[in-house]
C-alpha positions in Angstrom: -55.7 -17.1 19.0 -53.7 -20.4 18.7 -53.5 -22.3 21.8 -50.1 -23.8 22.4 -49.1 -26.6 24.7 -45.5 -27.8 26.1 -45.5 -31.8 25.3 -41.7 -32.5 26.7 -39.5 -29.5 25.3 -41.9 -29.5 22.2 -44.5 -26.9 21.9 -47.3 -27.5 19.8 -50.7 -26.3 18.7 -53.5 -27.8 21.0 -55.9 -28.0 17.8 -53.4 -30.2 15.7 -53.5 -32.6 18.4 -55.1 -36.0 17.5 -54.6 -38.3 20.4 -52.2 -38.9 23.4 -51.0 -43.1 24.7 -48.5 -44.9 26.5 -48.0 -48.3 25.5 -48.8 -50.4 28.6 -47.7 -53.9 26.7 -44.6 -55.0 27.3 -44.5 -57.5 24.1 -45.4 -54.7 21.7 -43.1 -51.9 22.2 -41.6 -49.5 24.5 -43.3 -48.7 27.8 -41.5 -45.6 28.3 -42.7 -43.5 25.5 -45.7 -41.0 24.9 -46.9 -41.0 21.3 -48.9 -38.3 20.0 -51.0 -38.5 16.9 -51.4 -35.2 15.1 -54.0 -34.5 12.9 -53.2 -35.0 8.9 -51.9 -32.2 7.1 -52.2 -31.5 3.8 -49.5 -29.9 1.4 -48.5 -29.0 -2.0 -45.2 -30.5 -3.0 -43.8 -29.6 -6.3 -43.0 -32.8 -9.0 -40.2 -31.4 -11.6 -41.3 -34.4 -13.9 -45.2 -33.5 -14.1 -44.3 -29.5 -14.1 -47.0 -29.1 -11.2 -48.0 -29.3 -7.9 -49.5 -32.6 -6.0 -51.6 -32.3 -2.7 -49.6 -35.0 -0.3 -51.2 -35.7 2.6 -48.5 -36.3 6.0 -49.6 -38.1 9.4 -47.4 -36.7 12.0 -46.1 -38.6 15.0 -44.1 -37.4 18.3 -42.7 -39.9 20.0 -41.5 -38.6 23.8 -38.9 -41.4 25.6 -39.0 -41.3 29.8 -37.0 -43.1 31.9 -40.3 -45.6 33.1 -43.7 -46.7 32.5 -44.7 -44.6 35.6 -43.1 -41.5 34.8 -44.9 -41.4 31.4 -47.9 -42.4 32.3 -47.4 -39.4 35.0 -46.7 -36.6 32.4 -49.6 -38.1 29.8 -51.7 -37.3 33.0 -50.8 -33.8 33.2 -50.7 -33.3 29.4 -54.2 -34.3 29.2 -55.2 -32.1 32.2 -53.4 -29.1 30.2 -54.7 -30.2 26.9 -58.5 -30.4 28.2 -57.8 -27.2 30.2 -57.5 -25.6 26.5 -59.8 -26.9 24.8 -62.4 -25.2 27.5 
């Protein structure tokens, strides 16, 4: 069975989960944000010109804005409490 996780309104799969951060320097970024890495996926887009099928491979990331540094860092906290509770 598929274990599912709520990361800000989004509900993913715990096992396509890569890694969690907050960026904690000011000079490179946002503070405020959670980014999650997902696993790569893999998938078979069709090219017209070649008349067949190419495997593409897609890195995925979900960025979540919050209001302050503390307040993301705060949910990241309880994401990777829920997210280790799952993978138990």
């Amino acid at each position: 069975m598929k274990k599912l996780i709520d990361l800000g309104n989004n509900i993913v799969e715990v096992d396509k989960i890569l890694g969690m951060s907050v960026n904690g320097y000011i000079d490179a970024g946002p503070t405020n944000c959670i980014t999650i890495t997902f696993k790569t996926r893999k998938e078979y887009i069709y090219n017209p010109n070649l008349d067949n099928y190419e495997m593409e491979e897609f890195n995925d990331v979900l960025n979540i804005e919050f209001s302050n540094f503390e307040t993301a860092q705060a949910y990241l906290n309880e994401f990777m409490e829920e997210w280790e509770a799952m993978l138990e």
